[in-house]
C-alpha atoms as an extended CHARMM CRD file, in Angstrom:
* protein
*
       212  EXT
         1         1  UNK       CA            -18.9100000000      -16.8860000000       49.0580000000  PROA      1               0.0000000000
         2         2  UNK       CA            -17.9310000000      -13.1190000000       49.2860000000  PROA      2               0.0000000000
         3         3  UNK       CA            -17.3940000000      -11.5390000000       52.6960000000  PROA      3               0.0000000000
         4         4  UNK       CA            -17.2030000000       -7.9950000000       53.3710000000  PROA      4               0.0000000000
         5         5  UNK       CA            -14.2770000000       -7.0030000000       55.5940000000  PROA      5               0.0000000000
         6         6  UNK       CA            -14.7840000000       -5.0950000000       59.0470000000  PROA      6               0.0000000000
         7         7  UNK       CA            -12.4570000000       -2.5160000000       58.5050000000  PROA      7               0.0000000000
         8         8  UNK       CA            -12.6270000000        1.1330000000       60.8040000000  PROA      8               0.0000000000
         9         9  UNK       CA            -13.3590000000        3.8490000000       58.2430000000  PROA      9               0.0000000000
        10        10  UNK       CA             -9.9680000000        5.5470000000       59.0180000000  PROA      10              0.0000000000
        11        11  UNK       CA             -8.3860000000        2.4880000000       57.7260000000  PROA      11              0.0000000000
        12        12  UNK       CA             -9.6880000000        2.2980000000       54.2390000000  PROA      12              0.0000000000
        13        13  UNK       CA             -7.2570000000        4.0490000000       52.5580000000  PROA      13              0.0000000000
        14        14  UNK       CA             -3.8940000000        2.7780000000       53.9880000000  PROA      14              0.0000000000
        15        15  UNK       CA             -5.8980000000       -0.7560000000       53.4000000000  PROA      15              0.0000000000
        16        16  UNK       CA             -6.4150000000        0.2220000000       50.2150000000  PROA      16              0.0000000000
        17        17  UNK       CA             -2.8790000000        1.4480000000       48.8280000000  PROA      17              0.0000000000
        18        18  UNK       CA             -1.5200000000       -1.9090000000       50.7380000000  PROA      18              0.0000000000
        19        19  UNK       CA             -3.6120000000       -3.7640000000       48.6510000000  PROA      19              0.0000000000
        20        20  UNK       CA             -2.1860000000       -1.6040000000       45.1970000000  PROA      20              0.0000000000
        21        21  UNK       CA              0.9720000000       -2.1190000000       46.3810000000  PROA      21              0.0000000000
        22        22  UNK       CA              0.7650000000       -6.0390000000       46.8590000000  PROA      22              0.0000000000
        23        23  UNK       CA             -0.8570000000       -6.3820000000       43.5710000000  PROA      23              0.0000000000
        24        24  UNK       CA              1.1610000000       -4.1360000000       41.1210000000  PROA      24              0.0000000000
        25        25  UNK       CA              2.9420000000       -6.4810000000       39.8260000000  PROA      25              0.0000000000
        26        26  UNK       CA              0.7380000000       -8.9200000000       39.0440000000  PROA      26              0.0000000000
        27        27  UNK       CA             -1.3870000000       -5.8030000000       37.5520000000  PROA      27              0.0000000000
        28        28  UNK       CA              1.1230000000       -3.7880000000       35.6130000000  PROA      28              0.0000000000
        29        29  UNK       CA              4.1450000000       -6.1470000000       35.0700000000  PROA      29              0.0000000000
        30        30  UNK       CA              6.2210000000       -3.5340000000       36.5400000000  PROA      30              0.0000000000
        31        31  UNK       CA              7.4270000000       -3.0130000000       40.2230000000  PROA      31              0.0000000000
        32        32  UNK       CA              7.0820000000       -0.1360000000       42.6290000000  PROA      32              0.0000000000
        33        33  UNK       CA             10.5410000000        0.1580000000       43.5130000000  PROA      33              0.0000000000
        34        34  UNK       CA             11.4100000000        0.6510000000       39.5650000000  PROA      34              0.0000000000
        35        35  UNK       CA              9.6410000000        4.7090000000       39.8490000000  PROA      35              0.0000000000
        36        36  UNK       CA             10.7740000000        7.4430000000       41.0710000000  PROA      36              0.0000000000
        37        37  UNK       CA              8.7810000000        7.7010000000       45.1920000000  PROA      37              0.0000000000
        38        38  UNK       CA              7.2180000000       10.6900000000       44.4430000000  PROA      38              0.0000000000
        39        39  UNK       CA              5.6540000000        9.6160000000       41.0210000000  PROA      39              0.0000000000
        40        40  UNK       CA              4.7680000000        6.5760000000       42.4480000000  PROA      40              0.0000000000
        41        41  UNK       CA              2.5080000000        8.1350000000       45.3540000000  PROA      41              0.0000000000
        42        42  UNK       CA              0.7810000000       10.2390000000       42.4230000000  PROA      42              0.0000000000
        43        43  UNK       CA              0.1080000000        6.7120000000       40.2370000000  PROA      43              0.0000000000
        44        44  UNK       CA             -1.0360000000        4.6900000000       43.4480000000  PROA      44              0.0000000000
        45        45  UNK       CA             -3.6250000000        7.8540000000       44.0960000000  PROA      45              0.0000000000
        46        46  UNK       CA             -4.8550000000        7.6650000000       41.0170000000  PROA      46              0.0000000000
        47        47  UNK       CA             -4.8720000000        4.3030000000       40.7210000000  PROA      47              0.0000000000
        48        48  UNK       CA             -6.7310000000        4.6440000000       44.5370000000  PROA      48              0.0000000000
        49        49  UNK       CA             -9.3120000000        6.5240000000       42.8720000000  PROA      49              0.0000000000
        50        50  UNK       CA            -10.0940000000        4.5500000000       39.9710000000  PROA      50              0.0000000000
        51        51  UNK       CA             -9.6030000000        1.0880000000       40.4830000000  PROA      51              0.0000000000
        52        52  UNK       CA             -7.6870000000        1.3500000000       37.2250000000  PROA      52              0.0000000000
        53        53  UNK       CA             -4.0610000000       -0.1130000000       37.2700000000  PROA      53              0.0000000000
        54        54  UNK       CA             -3.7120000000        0.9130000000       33.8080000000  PROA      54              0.0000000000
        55        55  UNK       CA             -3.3140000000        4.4880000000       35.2640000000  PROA      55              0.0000000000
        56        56  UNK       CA              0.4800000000        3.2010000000       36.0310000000  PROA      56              0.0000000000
        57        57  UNK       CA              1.4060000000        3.4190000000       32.0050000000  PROA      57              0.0000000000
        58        58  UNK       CA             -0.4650000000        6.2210000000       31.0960000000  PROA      58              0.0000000000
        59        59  UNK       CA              0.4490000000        8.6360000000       33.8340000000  PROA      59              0.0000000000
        60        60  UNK       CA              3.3240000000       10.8330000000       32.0870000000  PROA      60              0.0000000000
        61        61  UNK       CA              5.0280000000       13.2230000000       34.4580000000  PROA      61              0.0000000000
        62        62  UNK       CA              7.4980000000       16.1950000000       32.8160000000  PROA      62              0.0000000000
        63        63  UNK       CA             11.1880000000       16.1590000000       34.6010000000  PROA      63              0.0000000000
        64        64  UNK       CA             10.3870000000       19.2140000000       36.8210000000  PROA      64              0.0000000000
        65        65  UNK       CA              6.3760000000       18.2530000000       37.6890000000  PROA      65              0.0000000000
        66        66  UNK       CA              6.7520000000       17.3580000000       40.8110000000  PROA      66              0.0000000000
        67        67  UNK       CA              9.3500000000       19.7140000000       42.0320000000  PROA      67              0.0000000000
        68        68  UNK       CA              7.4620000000       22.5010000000       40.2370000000  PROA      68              0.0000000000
        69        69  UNK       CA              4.0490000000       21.1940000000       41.9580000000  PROA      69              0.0000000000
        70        70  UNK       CA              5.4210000000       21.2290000000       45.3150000000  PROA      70              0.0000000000
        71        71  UNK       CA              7.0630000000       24.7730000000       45.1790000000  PROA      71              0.0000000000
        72        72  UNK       CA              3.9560000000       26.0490000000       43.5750000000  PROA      72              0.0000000000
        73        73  UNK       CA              1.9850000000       24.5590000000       46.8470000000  PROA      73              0.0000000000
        74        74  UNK       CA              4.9410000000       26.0360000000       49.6840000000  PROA      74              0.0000000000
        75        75  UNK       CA              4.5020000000       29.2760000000       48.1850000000  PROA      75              0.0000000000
        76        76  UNK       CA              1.0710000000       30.0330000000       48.5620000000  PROA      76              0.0000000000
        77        77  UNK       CA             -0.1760000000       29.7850000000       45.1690000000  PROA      77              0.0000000000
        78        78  UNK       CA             -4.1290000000       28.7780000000       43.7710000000  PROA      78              0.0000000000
        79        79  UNK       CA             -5.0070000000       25.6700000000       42.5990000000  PROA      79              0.0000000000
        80        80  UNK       CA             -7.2360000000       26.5060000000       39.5820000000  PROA      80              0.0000000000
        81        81  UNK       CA             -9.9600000000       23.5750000000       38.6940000000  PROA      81              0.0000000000
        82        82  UNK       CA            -12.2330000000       22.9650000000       35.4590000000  PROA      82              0.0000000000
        83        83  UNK       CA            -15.4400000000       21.9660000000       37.3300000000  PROA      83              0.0000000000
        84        84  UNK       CA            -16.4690000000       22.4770000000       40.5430000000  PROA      84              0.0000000000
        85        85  UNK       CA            -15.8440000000       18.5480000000       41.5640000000  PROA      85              0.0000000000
        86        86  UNK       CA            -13.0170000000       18.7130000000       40.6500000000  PROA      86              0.0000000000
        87        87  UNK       CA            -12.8170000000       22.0780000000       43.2670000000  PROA      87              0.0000000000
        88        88  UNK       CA            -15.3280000000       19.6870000000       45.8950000000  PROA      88              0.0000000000
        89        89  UNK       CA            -12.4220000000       16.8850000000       45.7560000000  PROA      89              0.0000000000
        90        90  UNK       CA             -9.0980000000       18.5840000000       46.0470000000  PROA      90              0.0000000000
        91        91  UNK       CA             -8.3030000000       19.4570000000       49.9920000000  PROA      91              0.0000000000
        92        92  UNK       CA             -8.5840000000       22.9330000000       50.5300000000  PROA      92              0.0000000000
        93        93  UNK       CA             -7.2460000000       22.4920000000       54.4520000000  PROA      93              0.0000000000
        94        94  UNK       CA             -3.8590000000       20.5140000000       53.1550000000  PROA      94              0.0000000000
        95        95  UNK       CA             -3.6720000000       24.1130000000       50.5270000000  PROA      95              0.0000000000
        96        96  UNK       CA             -4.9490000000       26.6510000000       52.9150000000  PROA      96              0.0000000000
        97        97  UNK       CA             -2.1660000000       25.2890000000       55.5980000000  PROA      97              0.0000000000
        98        98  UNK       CA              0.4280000000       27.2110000000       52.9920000000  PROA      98              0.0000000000
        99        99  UNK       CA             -1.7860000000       30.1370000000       52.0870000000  PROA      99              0.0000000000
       100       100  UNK       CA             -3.3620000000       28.5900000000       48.8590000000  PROA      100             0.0000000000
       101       101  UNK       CA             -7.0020000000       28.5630000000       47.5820000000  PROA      101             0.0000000000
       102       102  UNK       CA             -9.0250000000       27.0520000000       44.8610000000  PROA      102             0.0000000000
       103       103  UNK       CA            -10.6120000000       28.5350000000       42.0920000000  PROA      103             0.0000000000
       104       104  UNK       CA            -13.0730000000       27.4820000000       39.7520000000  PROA      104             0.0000000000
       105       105  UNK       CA            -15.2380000000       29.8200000000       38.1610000000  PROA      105             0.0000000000
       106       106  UNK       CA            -16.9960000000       27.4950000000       35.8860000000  PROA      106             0.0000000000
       107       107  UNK       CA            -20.4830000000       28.4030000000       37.3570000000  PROA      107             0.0000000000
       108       108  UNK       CA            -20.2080000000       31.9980000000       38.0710000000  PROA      108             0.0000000000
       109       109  UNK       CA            -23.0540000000       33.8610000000       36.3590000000  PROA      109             0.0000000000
       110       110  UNK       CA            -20.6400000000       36.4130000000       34.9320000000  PROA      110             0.0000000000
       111       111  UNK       CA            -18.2630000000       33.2270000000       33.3150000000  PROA      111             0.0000000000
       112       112  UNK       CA            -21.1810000000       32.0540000000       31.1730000000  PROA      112             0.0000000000
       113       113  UNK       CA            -22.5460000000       35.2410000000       29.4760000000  PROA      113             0.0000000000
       114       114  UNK       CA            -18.9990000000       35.6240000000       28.5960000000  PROA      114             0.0000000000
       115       115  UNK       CA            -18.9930000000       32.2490000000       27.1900000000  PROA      115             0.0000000000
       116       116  UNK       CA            -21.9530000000       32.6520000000       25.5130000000  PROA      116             0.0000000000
       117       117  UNK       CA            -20.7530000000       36.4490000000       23.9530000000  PROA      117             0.0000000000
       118       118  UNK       CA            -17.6340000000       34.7850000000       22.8370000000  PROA      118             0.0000000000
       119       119  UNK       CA            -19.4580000000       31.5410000000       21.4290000000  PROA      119             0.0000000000
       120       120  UNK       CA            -17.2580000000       29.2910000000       23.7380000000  PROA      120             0.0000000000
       121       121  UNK       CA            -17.5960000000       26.8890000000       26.0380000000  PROA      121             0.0000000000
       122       122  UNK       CA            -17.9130000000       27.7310000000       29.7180000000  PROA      122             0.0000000000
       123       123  UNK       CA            -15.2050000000       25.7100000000       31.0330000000  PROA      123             0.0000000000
       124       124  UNK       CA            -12.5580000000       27.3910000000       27.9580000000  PROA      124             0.0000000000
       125       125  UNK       CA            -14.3710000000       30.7000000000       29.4780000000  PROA      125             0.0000000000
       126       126  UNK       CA            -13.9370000000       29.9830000000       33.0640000000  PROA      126             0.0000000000
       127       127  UNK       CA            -10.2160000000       29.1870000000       32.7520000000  PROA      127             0.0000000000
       128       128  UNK       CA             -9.0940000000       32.0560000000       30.8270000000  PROA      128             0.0000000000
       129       129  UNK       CA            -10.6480000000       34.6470000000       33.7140000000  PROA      129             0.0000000000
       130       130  UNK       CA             -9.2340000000       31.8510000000       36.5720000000  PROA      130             0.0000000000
       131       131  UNK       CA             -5.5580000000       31.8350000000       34.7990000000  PROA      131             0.0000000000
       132       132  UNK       CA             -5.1380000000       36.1570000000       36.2760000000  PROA      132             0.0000000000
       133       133  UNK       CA             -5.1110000000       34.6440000000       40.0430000000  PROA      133             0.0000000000
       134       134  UNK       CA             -2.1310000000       33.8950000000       41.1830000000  PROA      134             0.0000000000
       135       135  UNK       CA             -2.2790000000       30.3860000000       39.9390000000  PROA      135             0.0000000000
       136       136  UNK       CA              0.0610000000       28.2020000000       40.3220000000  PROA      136             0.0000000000
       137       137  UNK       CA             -1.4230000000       24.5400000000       39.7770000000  PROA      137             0.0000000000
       138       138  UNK       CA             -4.0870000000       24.6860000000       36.8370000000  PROA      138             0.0000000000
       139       139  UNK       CA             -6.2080000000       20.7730000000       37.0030000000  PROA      139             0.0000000000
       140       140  UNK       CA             -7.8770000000       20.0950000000       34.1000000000  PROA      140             0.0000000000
       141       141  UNK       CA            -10.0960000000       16.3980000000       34.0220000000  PROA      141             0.0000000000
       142       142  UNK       CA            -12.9270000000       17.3010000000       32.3020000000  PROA      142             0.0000000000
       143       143  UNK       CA            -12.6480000000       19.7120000000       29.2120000000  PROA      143             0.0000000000
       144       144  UNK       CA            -10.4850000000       19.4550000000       26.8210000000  PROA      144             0.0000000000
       145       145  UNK       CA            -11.3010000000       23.1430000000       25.7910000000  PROA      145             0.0000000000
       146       146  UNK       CA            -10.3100000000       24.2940000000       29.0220000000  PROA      146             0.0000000000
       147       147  UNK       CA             -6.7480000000       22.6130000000       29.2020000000  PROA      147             0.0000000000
       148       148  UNK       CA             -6.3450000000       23.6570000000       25.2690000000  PROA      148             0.0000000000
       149       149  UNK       CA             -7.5950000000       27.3570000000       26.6350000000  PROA      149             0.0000000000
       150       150  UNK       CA             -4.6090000000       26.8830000000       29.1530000000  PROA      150             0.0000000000
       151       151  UNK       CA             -1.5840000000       25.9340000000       27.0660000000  PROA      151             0.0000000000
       152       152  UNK       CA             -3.0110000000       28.9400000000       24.4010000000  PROA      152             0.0000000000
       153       153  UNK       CA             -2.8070000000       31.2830000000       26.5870000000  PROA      153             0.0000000000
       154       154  UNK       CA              0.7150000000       30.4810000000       28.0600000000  PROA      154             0.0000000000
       155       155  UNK       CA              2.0440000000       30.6850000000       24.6460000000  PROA      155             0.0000000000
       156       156  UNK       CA              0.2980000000       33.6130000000       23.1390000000  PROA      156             0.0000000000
       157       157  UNK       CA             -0.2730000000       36.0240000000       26.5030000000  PROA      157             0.0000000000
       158       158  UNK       CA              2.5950000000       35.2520000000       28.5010000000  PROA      158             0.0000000000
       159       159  UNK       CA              0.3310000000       33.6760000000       31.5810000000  PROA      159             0.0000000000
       160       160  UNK       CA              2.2030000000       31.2140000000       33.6360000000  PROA      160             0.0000000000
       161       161  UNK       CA              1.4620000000       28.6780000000       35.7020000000  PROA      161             0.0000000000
       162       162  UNK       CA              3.6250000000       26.4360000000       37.7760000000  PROA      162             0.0000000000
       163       163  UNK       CA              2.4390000000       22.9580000000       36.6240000000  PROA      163             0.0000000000
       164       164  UNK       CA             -0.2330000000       21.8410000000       34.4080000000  PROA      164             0.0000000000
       165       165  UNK       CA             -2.0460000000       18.5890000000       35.1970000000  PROA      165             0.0000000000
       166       166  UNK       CA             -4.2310000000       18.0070000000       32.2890000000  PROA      166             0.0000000000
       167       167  UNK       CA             -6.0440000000       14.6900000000       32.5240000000  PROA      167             0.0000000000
       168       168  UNK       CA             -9.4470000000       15.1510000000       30.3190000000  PROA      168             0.0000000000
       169       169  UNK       CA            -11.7980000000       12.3220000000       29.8260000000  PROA      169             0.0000000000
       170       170  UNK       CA            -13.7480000000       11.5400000000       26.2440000000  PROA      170             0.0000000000
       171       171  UNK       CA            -13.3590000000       10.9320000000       23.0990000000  PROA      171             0.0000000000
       172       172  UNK       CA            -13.2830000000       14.0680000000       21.4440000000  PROA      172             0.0000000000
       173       173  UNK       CA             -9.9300000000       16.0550000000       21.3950000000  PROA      173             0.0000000000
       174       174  UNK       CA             -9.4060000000       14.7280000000       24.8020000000  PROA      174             0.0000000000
       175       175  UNK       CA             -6.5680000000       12.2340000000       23.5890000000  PROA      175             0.0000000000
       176       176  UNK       CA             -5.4960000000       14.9020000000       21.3260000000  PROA      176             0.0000000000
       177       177  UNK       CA             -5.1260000000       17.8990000000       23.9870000000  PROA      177             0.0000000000
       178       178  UNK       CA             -3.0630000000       15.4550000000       25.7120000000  PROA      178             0.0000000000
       179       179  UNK       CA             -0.9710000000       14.7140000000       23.0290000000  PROA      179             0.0000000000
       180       180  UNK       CA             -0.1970000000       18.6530000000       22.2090000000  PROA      180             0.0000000000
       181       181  UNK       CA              0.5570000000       19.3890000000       26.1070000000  PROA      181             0.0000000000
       182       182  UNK       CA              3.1940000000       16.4370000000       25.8780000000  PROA      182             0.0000000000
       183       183  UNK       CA              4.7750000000       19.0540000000       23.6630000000  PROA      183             0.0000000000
       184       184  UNK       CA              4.8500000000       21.5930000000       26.0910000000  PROA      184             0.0000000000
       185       185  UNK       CA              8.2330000000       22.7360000000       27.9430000000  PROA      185             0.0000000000
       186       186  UNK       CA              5.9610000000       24.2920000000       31.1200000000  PROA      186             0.0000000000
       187       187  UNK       CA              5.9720000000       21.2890000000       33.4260000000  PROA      187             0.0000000000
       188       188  UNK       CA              3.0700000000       18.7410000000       33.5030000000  PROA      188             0.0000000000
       189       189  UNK       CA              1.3410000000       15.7150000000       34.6930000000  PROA      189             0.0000000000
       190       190  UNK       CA             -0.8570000000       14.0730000000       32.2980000000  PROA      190             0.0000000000
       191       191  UNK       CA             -2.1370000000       10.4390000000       30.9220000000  PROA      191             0.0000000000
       192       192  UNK       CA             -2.0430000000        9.3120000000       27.3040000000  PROA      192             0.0000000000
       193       193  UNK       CA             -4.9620000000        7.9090000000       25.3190000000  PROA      193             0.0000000000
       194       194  UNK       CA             -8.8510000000        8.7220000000       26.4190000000  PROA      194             0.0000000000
       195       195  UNK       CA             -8.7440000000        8.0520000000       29.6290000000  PROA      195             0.0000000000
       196       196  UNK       CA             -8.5330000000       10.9710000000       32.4870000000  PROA      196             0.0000000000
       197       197  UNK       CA            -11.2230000000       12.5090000000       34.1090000000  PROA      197             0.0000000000
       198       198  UNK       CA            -12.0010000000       14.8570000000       37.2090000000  PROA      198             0.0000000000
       199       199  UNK       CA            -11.7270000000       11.8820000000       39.7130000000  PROA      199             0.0000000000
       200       200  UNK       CA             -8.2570000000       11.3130000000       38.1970000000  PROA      200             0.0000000000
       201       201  UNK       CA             -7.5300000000       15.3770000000       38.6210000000  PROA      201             0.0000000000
       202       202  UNK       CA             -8.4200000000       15.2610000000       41.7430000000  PROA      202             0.0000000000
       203       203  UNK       CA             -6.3900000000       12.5760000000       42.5200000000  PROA      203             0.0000000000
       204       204  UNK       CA             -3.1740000000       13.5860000000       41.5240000000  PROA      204             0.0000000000
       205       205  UNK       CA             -3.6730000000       17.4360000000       43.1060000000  PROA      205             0.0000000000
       206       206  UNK       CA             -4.1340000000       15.5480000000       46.6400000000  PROA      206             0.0000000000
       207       207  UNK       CA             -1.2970000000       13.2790000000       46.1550000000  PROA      207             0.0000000000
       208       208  UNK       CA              0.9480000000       16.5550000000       45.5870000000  PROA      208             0.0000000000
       209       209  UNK       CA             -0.7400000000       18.1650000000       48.5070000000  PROA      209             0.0000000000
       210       210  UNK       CA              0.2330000000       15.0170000000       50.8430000000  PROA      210             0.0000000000
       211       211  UNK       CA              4.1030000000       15.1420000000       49.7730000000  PROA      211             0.0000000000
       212       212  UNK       CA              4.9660000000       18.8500000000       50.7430000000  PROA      212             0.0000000000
């Protein structure tokens, strides 16, 4: 018989990661101790979020990502976001604390006549006009045009950001986007195969946020 477990809602979470912690083993075959801390807090968030332990070999993290992450957060930079849950998830009080903001300009009226002018998507849209503020994180779990839109123009226009995590969901150029930003020297966080999504995005942003 199942039993639900009295548990004071301030408690979940630190319930929760005990419980990821205890079982990742037995889940992954690998152990805790055997990753780097900091890359470890970003796979048991997104793990967290999903109830996916599977997140623990597809998370890929580039040498600098989370050093590039955290400086991008202590000096006041924007956290730009492909959809506005993504935007809803991330904390804006943890980012605000150092000055930061987030962006998303996915449903700004302006964003999709442009979109529809230029005959692209409004996500692609939304993240080329987010990309000229100060950005410093750019999250990308939804779109694979949008994180393709990112790396392009980083490559072809010279606009920088601090740390890509690119983490779309689907099966259509999702896996593939992925694949190309594993090719990229500007730091990243990312996850191989189809999996991702904005929950997954969201996840990793918030894990940064809680190790500055």
């Amino acid at each position: 018989m199942h039993r639900i477990t009295k548990i004071a809602p301030q408690d979940i979470e630190a319930a929760s990661f005990h419980i990821i912690e205890q079982e990742f083993n037995k889940q992954t075959g690998m152990k805790s101790e055997d990753f780097d801390p900091d890359e470890f807090a970003v796979i048991r968030r997104a793990i967290h979020a999903t109830g996916d332990f599977s997140f623990a070999h597809l998370i890929r993290f580039h040498p600098d990502a989370i050093k590039a992450g955290l400086a991008a957060i202590r000096s006041g930079k924007n956290i730009l976001t492909d959809v506005n849950m993504a935007a809803a998830g991330i904390s804006k009080a943890l980012l605000a604390a150092y000055g930061g903001k987030v962006i998303c300009k996915v449903a700004e009226p302006e964003v999709a006549a442009l979109a529809k002018k230029k005959g692209r998507t409004r996500s692609q849209t939304a993240i080329e006009e987010g990309m000229l503020e100060n950005i410093g994180i750019v999250a990308i779990g939804n779109a694979p045009t949008a994180l393709v839109s990112v790396m392009n123009l980083m490559t072809e226009q010279g606009i920088k950001a601090d740390l890509i995590v690119g983490v779309p969901v689907g099966f259509v150029n999702a896996e593939e986007s992925k694949e190309i930003l594993l090719e990229q020297s500007v730091p990243y966080i990312t996850c191989t195969g189809r999996k991702g999504g904005t929950t997954v995005s969201v996840a990793i942003v918030n894990a940064l946020l809680r190790l500055v």
